[in-house]
C-alpha positions, -999 to 999 in steps of 0.1 A, spaced: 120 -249 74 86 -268 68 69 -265 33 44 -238 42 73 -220 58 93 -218 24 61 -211 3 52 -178 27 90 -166 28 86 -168 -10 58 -147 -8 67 -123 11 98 -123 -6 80 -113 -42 58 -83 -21 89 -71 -12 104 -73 -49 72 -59 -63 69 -32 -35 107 -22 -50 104 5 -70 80 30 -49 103 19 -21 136 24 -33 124 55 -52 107 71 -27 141 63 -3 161 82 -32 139 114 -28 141 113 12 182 112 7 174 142 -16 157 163 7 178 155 39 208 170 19 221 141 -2 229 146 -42 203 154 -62 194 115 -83 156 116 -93 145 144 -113 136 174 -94 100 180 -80 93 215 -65 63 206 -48 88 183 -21 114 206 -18 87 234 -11 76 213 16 93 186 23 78 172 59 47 155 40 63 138 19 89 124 46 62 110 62 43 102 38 71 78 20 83 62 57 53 54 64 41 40 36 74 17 30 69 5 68 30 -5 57 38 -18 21 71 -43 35 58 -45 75 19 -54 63 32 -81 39 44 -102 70 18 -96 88 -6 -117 63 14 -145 66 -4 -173 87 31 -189 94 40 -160 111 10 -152 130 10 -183 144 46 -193 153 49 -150 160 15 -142 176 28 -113 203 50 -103 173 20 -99 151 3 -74 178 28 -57 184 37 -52 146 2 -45 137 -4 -14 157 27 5 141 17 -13 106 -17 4 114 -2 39 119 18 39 97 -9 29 72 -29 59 89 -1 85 85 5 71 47 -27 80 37 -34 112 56 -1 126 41 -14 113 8 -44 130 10 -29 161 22 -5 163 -6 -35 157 -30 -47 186 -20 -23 212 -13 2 203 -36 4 224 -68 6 196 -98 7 204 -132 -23 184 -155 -3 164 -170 5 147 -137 -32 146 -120 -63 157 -135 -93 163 -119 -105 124 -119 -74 116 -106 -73 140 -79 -113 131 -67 -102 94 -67 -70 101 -45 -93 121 -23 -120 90 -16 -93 64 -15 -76 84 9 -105 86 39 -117 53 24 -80 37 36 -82 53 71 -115 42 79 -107 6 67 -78 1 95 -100 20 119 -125 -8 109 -103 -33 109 -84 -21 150 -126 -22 156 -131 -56 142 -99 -70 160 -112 -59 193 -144 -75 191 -124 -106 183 -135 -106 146 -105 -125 129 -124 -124 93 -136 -86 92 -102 -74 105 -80 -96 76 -108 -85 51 -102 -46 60 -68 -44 63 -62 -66 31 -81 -38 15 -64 -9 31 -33 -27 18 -43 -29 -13 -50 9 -18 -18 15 2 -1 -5 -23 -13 11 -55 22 31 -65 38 -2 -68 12 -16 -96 8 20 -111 47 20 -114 45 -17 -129 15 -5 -155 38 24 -163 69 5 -175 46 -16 -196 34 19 -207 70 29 -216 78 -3 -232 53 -3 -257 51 35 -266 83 46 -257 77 76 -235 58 80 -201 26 85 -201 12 119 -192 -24 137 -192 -51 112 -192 -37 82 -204 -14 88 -170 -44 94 -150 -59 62 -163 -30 40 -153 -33 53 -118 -70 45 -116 -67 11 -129 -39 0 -107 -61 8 -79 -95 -6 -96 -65 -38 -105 -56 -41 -70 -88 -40 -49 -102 -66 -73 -71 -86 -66 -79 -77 -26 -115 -90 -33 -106 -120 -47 -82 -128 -20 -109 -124 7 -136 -147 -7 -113 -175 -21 -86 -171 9 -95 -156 38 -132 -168 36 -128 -201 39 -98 -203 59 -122 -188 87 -149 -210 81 -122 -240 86 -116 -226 118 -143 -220 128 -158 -255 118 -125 -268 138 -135 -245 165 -171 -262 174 
């Protein structure tokens, strides 16, 4: 295993790690509502409907653990039938994850100390705002643009992976305060994970993606 080969199994090894807790917590309510004992604190709103949700947490494990590889340029390279294949269920699933989301935004009944209004209108623009970035970025990849389609799904994954830094920001939250936050201060957190993460995503793009392209395509001519 060369250097680079170590460094991207490292990092895909702290997504993975980072991506835990939404994961694992969301696999803990699906055990729940096939049956399984009761281990995470009750929510009506799943158990009233519990098909959404199903979906919504499969999918979005598959898109939060399967996208992570698919960044790697290791992979891509050494993998590159592998990485097509991959990428069109990494894409539905990313589709389905944020359709149910945005479906559950809506129909769901939750109390205001778990989404206020600002919350709920920035759920429902990140939600259509995810799906048009993969279908943007399945566009992009058939009209052989390498750059547009990293650049769109890197910021579909980004949204997509915004319960993992809101559940990070909330521990802090706990930490320091000693109780969960609720009401606004909750709402807050949520926003600013995503507002965290898509400036992360920018960054990324410009400073990695950016000039790795133009490399290639210098190489290229």
């Amino acid at each position: 295993m060369n250097t680079q080969t170590r460094r991207e199994a490292g990092l895909f090894a702290l997504i993975c790690v980072y991506s835990f807790i939404p994961v694992i917590g969301g696999l803990i309510r699906l055990l729940e509502l096939s049956g399984g004992p009761a281990i995470a604190p009750e929510n009506l709103r799943a158990l009233s409907n519990p098909i959404p949700i199903s979906v919504h947490i499969l999918s979005s494990a598959l898109f939060c653990i399967g996208g992570a590889l698919q960044f790697l340029p290791e992979f891509r390279r050494r993998h590159p039938k592998a990485h097509r294949v991959m990428g069109r269920y990494i894409a539905v699933s990313g589709l389905l994850s944020a359709m149910t989301g945005v479906w559950m935004t809506h129909f769901y009944l939750f109390p205001e100390d778990l989404q206020g209004n600002l919350l709920y209108w920035v759920r429902m623009v990140l939600g259509p705002t995810m799906i048009a970035l993969i279908i943007f970025a399945v566009v992009a990849i058939r009209s052989r643009n390498v750059f547009l389609h990293s650049s769109f799904m890197l910021r579909a994954y980004v949204i997509g992976q915004g319960a993992s830094t809101q559940a990070i920001l909330g521990i802090f939250w706990i930490i320091i305060t000693g109780a969960e936050a609720t009401g606004p201060m909750r709402d807050f957190i949520m926003i600013s994970a995503w507002g965290l993460n898509l400036a992360v995503g920018e960054m990324l793009i410009w400073t990695l993606l950016k000039p790795m392209w133009l490399r290639r395509q210098r190489r290229a001519v």
